[in-house]
LOTIFI-699514 format. One record per residue (C-alpha): residue number from 1; residue in one letter; chain; x, z, y. Coordinates in steps of 0.2 Angstrom, whole numbers, plus 5000, padded with zeros to 4 digits. Each point is the difference from the previous one (the first is absolute). Layout:
BEGIN
(atom NUM A A (X Z Y))
...
This chain:
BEGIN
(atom 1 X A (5749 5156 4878))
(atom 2 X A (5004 5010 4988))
(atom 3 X A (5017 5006 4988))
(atom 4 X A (5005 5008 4986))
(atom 5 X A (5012 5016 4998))
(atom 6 X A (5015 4999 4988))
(atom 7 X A (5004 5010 4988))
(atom 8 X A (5002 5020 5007))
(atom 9 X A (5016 5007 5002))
(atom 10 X A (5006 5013 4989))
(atom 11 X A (5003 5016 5008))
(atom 12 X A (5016 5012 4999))
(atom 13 X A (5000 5016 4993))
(atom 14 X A (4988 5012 5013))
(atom 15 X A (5009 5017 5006))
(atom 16 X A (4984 5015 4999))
(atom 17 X A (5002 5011 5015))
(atom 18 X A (4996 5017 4997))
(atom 19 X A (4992 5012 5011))
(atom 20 X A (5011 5012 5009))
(atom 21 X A (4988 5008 5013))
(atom 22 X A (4982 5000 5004))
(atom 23 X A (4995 5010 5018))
(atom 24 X A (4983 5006 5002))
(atom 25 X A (4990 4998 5016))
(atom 26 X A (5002 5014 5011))
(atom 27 X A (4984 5006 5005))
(atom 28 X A (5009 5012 5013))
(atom 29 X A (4994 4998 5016))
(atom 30 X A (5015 5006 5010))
(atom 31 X A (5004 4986 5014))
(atom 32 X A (5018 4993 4996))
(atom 33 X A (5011 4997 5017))
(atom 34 X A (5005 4983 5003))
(atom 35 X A (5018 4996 5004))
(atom 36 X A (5009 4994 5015))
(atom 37 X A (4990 4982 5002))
(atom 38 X A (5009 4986 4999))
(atom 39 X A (5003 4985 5009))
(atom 40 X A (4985 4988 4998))
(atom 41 X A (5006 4984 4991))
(atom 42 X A (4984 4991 4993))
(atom 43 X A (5008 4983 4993))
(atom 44 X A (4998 4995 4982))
(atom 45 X A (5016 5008 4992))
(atom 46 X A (4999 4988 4985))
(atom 47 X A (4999 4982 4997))
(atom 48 X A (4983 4999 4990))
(atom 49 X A (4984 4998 5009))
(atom 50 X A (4994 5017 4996))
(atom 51 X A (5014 5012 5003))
(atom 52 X A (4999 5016 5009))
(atom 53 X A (5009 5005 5015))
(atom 54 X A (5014 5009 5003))
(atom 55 X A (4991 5012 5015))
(atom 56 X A (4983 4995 5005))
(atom 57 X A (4995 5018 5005))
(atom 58 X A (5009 5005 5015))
(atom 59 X A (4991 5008 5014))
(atom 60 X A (4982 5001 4992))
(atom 61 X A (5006 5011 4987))
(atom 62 X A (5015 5013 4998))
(atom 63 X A (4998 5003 4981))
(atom 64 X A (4990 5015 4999))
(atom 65 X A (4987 5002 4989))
(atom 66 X A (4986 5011 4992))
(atom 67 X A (5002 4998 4979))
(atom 68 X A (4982 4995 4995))
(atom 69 X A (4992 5003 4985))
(atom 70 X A (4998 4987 4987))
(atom 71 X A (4981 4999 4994))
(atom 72 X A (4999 4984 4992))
(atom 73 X A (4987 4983 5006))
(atom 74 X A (4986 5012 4997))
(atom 75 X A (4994 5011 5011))
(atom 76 X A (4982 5011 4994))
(atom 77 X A (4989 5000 5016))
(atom 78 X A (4985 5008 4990))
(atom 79 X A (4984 4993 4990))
(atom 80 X A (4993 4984 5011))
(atom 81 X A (4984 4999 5001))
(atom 82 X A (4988 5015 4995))
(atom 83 X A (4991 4993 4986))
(atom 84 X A (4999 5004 4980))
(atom 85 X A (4998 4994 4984))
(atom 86 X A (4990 5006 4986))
(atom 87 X A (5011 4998 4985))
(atom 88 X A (4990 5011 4986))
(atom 89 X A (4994 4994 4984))
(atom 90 X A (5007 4992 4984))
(atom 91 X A (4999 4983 5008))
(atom 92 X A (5001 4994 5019))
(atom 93 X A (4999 4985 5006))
(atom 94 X A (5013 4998 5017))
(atom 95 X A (4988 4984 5004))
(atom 96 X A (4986 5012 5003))
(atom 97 X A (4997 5003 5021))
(atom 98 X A (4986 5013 4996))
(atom 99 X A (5015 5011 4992))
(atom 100 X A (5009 5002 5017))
(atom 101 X A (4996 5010 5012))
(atom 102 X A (4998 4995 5019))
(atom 103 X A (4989 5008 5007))
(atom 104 X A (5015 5007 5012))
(atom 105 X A (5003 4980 5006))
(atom 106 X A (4998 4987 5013))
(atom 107 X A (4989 4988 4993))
(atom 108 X A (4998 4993 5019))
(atom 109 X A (5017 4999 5002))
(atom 110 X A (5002 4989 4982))
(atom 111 X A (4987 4989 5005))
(atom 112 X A (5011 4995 5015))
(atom 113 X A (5015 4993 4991))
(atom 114 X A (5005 4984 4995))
(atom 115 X A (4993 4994 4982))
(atom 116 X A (5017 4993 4998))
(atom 117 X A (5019 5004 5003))
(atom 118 X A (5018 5004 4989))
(atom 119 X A (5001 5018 4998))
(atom 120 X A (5015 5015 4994))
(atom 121 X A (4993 5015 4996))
(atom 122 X A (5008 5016 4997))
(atom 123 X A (4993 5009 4985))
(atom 124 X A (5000 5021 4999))
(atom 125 X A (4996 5006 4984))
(atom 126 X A (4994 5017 4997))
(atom 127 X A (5001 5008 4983))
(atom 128 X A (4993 5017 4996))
(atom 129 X A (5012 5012 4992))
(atom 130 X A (4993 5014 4988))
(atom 131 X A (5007 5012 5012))
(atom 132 X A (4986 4994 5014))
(atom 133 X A (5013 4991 5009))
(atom 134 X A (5001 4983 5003))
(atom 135 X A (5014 4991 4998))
(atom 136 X A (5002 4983 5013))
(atom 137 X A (5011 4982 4994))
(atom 138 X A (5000 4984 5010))
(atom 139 X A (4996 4985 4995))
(atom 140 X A (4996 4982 5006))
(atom 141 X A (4988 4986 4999))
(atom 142 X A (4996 4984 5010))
(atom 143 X A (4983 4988 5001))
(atom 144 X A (4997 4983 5009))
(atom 145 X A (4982 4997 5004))
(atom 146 X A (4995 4981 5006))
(atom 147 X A (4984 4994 5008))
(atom 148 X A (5005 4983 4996))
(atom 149 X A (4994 4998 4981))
(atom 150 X A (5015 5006 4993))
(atom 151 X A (5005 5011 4988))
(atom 152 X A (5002 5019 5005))
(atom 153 X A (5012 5008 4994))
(atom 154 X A (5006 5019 4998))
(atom 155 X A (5020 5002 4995))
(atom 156 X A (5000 4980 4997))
(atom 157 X A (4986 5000 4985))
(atom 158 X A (4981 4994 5005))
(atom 159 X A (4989 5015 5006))
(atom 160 X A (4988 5004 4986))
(atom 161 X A (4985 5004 5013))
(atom 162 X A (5000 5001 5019))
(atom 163 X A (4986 5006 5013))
(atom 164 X A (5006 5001 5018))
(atom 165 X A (4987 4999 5011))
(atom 166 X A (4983 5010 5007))
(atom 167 X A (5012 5014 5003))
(atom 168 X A (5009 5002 4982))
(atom 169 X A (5018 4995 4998))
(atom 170 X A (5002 4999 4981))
(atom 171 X A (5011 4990 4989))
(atom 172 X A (5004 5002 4980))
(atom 173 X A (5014 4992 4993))
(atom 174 X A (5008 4999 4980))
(atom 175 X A (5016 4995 4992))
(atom 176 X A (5005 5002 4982))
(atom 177 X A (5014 5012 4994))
(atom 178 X A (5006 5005 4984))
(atom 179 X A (4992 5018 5003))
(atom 180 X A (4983 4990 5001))
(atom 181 X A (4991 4992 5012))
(atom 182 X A (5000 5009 5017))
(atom 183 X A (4988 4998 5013))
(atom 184 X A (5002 5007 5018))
(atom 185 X A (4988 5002 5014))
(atom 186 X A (5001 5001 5017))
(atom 187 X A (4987 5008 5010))
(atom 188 X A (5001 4999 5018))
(atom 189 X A (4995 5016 5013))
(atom 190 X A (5007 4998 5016))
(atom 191 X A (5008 4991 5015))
(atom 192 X A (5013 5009 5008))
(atom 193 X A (5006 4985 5011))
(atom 194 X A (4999 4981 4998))
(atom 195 X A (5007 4992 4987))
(atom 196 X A (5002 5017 4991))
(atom 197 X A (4985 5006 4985))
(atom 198 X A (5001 5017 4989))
(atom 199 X A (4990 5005 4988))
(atom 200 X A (5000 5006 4981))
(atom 201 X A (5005 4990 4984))
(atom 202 X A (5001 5005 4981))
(atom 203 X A (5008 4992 4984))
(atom 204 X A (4992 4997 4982))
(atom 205 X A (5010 4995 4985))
(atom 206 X A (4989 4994 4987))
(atom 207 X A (4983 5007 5009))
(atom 208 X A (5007 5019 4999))
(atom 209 X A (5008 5007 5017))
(atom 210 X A (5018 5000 5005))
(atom 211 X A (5001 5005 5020))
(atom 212 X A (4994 5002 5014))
(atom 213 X A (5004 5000 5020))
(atom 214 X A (4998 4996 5016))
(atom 215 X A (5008 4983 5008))
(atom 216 X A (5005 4993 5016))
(atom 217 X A (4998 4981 5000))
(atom 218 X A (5011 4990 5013))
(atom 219 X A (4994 4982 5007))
(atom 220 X A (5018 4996 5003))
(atom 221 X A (4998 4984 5010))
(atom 222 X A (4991 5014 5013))
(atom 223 X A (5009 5005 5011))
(atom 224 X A (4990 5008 5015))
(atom 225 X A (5008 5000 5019))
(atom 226 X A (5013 4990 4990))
(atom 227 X A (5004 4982 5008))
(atom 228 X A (5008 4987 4989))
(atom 229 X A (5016 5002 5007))
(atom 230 X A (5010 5011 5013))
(atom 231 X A (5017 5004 5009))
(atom 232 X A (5004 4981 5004))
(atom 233 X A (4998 4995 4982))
(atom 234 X A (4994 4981 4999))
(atom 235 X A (4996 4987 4985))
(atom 236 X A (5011 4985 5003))
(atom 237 X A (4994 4991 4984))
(atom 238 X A (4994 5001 4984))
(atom 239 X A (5003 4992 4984))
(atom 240 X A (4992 5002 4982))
(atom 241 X A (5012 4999 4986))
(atom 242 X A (4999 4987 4986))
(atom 243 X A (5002 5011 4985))
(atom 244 X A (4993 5017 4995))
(atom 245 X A (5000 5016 5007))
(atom 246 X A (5013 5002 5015))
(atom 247 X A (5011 5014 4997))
(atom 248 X A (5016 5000 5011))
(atom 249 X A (5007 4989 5013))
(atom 250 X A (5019 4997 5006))
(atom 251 X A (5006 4989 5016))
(atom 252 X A (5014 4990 4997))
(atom 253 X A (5008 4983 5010))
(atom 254 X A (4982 4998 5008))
(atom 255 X A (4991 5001 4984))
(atom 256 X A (4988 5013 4995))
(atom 257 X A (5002 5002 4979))
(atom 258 X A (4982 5009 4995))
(atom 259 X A (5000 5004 4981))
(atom 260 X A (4983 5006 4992))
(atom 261 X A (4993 5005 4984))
(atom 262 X A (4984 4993 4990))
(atom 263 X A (4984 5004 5006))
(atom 264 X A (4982 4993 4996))
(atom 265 X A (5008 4984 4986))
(atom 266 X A (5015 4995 5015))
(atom 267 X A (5017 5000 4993))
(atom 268 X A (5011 5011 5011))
(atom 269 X A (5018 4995 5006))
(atom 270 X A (5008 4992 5015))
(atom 271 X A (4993 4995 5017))
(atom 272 X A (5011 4993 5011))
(atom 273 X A (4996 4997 5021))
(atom 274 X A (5010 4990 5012))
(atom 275 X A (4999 5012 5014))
(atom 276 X A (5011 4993 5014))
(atom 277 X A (4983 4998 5010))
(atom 278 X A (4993 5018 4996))
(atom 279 X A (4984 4994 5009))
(atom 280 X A (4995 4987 4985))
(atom 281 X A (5008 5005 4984))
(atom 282 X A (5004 4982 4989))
(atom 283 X A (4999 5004 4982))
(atom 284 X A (5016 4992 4991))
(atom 285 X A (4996 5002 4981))
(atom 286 X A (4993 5013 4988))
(atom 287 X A (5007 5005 4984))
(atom 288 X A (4997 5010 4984))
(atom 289 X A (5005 5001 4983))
(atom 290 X A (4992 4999 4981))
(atom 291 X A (4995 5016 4996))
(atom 292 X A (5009 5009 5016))
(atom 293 X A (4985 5005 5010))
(atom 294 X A (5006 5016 5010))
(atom 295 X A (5012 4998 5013))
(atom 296 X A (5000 5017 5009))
(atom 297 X A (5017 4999 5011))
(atom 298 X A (5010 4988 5011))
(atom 299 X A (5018 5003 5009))
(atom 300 X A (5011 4985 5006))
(atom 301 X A (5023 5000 5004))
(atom 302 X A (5007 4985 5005))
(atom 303 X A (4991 4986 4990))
(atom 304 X A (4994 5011 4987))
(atom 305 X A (4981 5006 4997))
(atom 306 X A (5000 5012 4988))
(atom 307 X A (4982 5003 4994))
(atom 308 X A (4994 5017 4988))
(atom 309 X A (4988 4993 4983))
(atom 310 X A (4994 5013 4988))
(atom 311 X A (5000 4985 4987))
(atom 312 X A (5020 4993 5006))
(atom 313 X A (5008 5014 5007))
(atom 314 X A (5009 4995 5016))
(atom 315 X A (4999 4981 5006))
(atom 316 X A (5012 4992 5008))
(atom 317 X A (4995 4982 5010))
(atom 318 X A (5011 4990 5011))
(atom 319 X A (4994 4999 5019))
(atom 320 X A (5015 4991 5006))
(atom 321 X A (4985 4986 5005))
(atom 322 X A (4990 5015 5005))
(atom 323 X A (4983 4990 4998))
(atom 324 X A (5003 4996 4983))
(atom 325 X A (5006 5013 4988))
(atom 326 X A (5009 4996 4984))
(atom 327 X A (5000 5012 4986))
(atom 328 X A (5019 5006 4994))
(atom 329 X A (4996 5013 4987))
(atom 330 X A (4993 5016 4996))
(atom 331 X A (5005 5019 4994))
(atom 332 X A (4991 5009 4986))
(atom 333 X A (4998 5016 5006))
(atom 334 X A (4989 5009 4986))
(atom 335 X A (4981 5001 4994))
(atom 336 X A (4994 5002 5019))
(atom 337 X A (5012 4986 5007))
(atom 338 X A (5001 5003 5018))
(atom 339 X A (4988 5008 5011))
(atom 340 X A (5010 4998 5017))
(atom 341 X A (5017 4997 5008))
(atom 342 X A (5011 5001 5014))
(atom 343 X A (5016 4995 5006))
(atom 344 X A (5014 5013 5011))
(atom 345 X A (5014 4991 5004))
(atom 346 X A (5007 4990 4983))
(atom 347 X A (4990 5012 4990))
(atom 348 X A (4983 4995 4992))
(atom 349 X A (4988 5014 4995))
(atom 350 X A (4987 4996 4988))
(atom 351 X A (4988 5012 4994))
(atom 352 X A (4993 5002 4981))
(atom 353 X A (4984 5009 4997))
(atom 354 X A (5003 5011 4985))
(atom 355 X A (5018 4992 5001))
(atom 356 X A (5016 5003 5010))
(atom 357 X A (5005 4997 5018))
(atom 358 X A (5013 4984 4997))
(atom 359 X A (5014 4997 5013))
(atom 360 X A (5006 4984 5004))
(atom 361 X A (5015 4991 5009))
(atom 362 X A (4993 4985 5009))
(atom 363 X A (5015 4999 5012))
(atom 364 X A (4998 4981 4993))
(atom 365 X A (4981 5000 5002))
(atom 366 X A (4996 4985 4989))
(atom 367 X A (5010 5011 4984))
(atom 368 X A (4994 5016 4999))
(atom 369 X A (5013 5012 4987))
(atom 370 X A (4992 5015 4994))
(atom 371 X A (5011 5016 5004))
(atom 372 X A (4989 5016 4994))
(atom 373 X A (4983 5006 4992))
(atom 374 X A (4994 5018 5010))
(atom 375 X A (4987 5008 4990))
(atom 376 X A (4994 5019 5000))
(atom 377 X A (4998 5012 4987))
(atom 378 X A (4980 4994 4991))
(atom 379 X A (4996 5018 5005))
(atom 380 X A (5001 4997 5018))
(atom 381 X A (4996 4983 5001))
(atom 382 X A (4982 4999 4996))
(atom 383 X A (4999 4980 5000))
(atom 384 X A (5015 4994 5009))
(atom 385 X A (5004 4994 5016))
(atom 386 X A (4986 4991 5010))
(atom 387 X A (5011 4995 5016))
(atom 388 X A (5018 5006 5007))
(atom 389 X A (5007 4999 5020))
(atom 390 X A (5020 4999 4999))
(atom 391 X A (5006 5011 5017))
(atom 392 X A (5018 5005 5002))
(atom 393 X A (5008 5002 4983))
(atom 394 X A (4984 5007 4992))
(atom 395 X A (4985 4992 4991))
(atom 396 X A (4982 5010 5005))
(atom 397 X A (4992 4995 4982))
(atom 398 X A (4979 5002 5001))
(atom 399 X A (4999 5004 4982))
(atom 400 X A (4979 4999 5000))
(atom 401 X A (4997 5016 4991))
(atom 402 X A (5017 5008 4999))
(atom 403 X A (4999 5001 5019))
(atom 404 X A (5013 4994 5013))
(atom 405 X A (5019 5000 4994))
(atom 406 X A (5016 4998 5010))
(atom 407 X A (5014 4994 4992))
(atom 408 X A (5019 4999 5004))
(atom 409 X A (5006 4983 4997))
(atom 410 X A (5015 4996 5009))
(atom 411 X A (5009 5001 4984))
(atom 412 X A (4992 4990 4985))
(atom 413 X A (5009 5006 4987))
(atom 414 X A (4997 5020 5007))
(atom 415 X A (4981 4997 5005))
(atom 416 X A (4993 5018 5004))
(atom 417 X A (4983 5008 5002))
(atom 418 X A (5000 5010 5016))
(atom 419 X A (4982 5006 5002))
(atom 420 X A (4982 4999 4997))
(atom 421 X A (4982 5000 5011))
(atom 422 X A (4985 5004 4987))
(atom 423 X A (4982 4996 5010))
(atom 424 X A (4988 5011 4999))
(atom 425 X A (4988 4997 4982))
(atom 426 X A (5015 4986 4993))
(atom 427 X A (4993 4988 5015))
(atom 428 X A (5010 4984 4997))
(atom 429 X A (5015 4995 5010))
(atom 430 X A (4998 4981 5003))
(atom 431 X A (5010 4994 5015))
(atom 432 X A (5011 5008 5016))
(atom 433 X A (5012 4995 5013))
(atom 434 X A (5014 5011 5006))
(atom 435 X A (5008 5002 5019))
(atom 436 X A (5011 5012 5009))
(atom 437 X A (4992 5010 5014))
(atom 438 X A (5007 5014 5011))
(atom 439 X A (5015 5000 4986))
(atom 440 X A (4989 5002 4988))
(atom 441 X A (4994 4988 4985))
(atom 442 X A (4982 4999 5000))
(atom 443 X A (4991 4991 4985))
(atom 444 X A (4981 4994 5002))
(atom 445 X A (4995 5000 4983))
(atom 446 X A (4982 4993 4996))
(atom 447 X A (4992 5000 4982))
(atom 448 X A (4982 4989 4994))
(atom 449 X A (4986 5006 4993))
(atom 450 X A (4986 5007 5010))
(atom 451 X A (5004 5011 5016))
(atom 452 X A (5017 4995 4997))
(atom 453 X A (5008 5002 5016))
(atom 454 X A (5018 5001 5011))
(atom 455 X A (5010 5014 4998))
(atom 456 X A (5014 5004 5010))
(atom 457 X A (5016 5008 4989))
(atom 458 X A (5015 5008 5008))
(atom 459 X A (5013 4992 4987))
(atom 460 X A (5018 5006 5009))
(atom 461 X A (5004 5012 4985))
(atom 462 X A (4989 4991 4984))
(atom 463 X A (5003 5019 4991))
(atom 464 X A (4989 5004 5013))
(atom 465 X A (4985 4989 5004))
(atom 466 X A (4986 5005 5010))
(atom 467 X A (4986 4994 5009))
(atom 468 X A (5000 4998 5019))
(atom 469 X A (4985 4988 5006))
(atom 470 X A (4987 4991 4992))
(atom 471 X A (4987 4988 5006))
(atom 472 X A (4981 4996 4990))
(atom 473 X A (4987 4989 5004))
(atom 474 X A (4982 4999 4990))
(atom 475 X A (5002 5010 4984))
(atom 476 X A (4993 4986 4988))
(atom 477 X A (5014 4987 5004))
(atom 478 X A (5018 4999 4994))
(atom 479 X A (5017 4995 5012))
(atom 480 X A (5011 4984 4991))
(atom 481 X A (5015 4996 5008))
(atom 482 X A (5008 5002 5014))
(atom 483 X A (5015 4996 5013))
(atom 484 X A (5011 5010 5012))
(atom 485 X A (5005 4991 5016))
(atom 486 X A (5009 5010 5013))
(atom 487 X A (4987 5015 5002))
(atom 488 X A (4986 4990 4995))
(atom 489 X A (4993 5001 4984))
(atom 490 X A (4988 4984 4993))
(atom 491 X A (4988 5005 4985))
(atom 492 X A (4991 4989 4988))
(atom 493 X A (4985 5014 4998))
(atom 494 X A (4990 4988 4989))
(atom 495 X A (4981 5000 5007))
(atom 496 X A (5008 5009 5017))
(atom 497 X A (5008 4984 5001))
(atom 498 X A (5019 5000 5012))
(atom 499 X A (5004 5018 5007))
(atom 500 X A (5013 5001 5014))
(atom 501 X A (5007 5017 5002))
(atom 502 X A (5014 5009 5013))
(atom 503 X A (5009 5011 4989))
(atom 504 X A (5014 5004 5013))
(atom 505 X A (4994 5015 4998))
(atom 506 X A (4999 5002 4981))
(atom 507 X A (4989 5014 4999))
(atom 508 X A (4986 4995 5009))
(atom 509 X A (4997 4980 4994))
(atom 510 X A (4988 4993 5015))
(atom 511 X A (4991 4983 4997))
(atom 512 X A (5002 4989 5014))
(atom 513 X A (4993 4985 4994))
(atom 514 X A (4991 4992 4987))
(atom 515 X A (4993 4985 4991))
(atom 516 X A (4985 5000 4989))
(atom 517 X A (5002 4985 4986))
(atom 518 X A (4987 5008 4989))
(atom 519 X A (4981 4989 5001))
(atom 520 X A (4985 5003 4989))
(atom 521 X A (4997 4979 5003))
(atom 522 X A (5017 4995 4994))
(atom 523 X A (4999 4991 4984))
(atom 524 X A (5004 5010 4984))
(atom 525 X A (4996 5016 5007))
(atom 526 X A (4998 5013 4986))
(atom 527 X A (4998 5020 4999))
(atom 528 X A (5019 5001 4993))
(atom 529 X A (5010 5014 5010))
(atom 530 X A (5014 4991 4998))
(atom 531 X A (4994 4984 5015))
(atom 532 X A (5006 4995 5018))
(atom 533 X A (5015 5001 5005))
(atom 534 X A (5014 5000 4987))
(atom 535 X A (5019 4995 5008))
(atom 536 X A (5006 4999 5018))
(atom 537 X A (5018 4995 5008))
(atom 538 X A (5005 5001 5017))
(atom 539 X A (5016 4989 4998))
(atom 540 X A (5005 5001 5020))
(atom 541 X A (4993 4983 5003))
(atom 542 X A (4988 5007 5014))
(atom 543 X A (4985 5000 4985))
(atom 544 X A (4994 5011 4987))
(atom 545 X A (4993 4991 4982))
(atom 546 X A (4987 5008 4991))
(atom 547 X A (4995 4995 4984))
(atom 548 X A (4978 5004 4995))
(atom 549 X A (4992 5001 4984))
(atom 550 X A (4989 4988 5004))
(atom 551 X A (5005 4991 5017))
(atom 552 X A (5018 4994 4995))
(atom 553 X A (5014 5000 5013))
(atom 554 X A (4997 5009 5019))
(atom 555 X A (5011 4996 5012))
(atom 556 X A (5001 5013 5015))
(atom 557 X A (5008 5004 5016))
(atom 558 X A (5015 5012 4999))
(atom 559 X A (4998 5015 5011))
């Protein structure tokens, strides 16, 4: 069914928080002596379905730590392959294989992989300097070869020419830009391992030369010596959703509420899943609105689902008949509307990209009362908060470009800044959950792009951030979203599909089990980064829900 929003709700005067401090990560590599432990207590200390605990360290850690140093998604492990392009002349064709030179390669090794496959590759640029030197920027590209008559693609636009077999791996691909019209080339060299191919490419704008490199090209849906799942995790059931893209998933009075944004002509919005049975998912009803096609968050209090809209703002619909929800109202929030929310006791976060943080009292759930707009200085805010975990009196803000923020919000009308963490290269903060362990406040903070990975921040004193633990897995993908239960850590980790981590020792993050949702044959596959798994919850009902790109609603086992 569908519904209509009434007319937006006009915001209060917004209060501008000004930056006091901004700590730098200390690349000091003194160890830091840990306090006295103390007593484990690894219960949920709030009443949302996310909240960190009070102590889940205990006796696996003491709260010592080694500062590490900060050195963005990135990491430069050399030139790839050992091949070479020949870029001289007035005009070069990047199309041309006679140009490249492979005379260094594994033409046997080529001929032995697949003709077909969804690959991330990791581009290293090399420019020469008129000093000699060379100087070295990262970059990245992704292609989706099919044996099945379909169109290949290279960065979502159809390969312009494509010759993979007899031992070549080549594929040429074009878009159109308002520098001209670039082509770029791939030419592969060698195998290191399955799954993986290097090799050179270059770039032409308009026929003339622009760069060149050396890639390493990722077939993510490869995993070697890597079963489907591990640790105890089990698929219980699977269900696709009705509309769009899925995006975020929250658990309420035994109804899973998926919202999703448009992809491939679908309308995005609201599917809603009878879950009593988590075996065999019923779907209830599906909604979406006119012209209010991205849906990219979901919380639920009481009999309230509260639903971010980059069109609306905030939604509000009434689950009091949880299969059936009614829409109330909405809450303009701005140009960007809402880009995700959640809820901390009987306060309501909603995040505005290029907006403000805006607070909420929903102590009555269904009548949400706006109580203050937080907003940072333009200047440090690079694009405006992405995502936000509320955790004893302070808000950790992911404020994409401007980095990780924490602020101090036990006061409305006094909100203060307290601290700063800038990655490494302006990585982008997108998403983190926050816990005490050893007497200690410990955020995982992730970010999204490729390589984005965990990192493990120390954020007792917010003057002074630093860097304790990290955790990577292929350096083409990007981590999503995450949730912090006890000392395990679930990650949506896109084409890595679910992570589980023990982090009861924050500074070394071990996996101990795993789910992969990601498959080449699931329908609507594509080279986009930004595929698999996108939200998770783990609402203490003994499952875990994960929502896919492509295969809607997974419904686990709890570990």
């Amino acid at each position: 069914m569908t519904s209509s929003p009434r007319s937006p709700w006009v915001l209060l005067p917004t209060c501008t928080l000004w930056l006091l401090t901004l700590s730098a990560c200390s690349d000091s590599p003194e160890p830091r002596p840990g306090p006295t432990p103390t007593e484990d207590a690894s219960t949920d200390a709030g009443t949302r379905e996310d909240a960190g605990t009070e102590d889940a360290g205990g006796t696996p850690w003491d709260g010592g730590y080694t500062v590490l140093e900060e050195r963005g998604n990135w990491l430069d492990r050399g030139r790839y392959a050992p091949c070479t392009f020949d870029s001289t002349g007035e005009s070069v064709s990047c199309g041309d294989l006679s140009r490249f030179d492979l005379s260094q390669c594994a033409p046997e090794a080529l001929a032995a992989v697949e003709p077909r496959g969804i690959y991330l590759t990791d581009l290293r640029t090399e420019r020469r300097l008129a000093d000699g030197g060379t100087r070295v920027t990262p970059s990245f590209t992704s292609f989706q070869l099919l044996s099945d008559g379909g169109t290949d693609t290279l960065a979502g636009s159809p390969l312009l020419s494509r010759h993979t077999d007899g031992g070549t791996f080549f594929i040429v691909g074009g878009s159109s830009t308002p520098a001209g019209t670039t082509e770029t080339a791939l030419a592969g060299c060698q195998v290191p391992s399955p799954g993986i191919v290097t090799g050179c490419f270059t770039r032409c704008i308009d026929g003339r030369f622009a760069g060149l490199g050396t890639f390493e090209a990722h077939r993510v849906a490869v995993r070697p010596g890597e079963a489907e799942s591990s640790g105890g995790l089990q698929l219980i059931s699977e269900a696709a959703v009705a509309l769009g893209e899925p995006a975020d998933v929250y658990v309420a009075k035994d109804h899973a509420y998926v919202v999703s944004f448009s992809r491939f002509g679908v309308n995005g919005g609201l599917t809603v899943f009878d879950v009593k049975d988590r075996r065999f998912p019923i779907l209830k009803t599906a909604i979406s609105l006119p012209g209010d096609n991205y849906w990219n968050g979901v919380w639920a209090k009481g009999d309230a689902l509260y639903i971010a809209s980059l069109a609306s703002g905030l939604l509000v619909y009434d689950i009091t008949d949880p299969a059936a929800p009614e829409f109330l109202r909405s809450y303009a929030a701005g140009p960007e509307g809402v880009h995700t929310v959640l809820v901390d006791g009987d306060r309501l976060y909603a995040m505005s990209l290029n907006g403000p943080t805006l607070v909420l009292d929903v102590s009555q759930p269904l009548s949400p009362v706006l109580l203050q707009s937080i907003a940072l200085p333009e200047e440090f805010s690079l694009g405006g908060p992405h995502d936000a975990f509320a955790y004893q009196g302070r808000l950790y803000i992911n404020h994409g470009n401007g980095g990780y923020s924490v602020m101090d919000v036990t006061d409305l009308d006094d909100v203060k800044h307290l601290g700063q963490f800038v990655h490494g290269g302006r990585a982008y903060s997108h998403h983190s959950a926050v816990g005490t362990f050893a007497g200690r406040t410990i955020a995982f903070e992730g970010g999204e792009t490729n390589g984005a990975h965990l990192r493990v921040l120390d954020v007792t004193d917010p003057a002074n951030i630093v860097k304790i633990g990290e955790f990577r897995m292929r350096p083409v993908t990007s981590i999503h979203n995450m949730i912090l239960r006890g000392t395990r850590l679930y990650i949506a980790w896109y084409q890595e599909g679910l992570r589980v981590l023990d982090v009861s020792n924050p500074t070394q993050p071990r996996q101990v089990a795993h789910y992969n949702t990601f498959r080449e044959t699931d329908p609507g596959r594509t080279d986009n980064i930004y595929e698999g798994a996108f939200g998770v919850r783990v609402p203490g009902d003994g499952h875990v829900y994960v929502v896919d790109s492509a295969r809607g609603l997974l419904i686990l086992n709890e570990l």
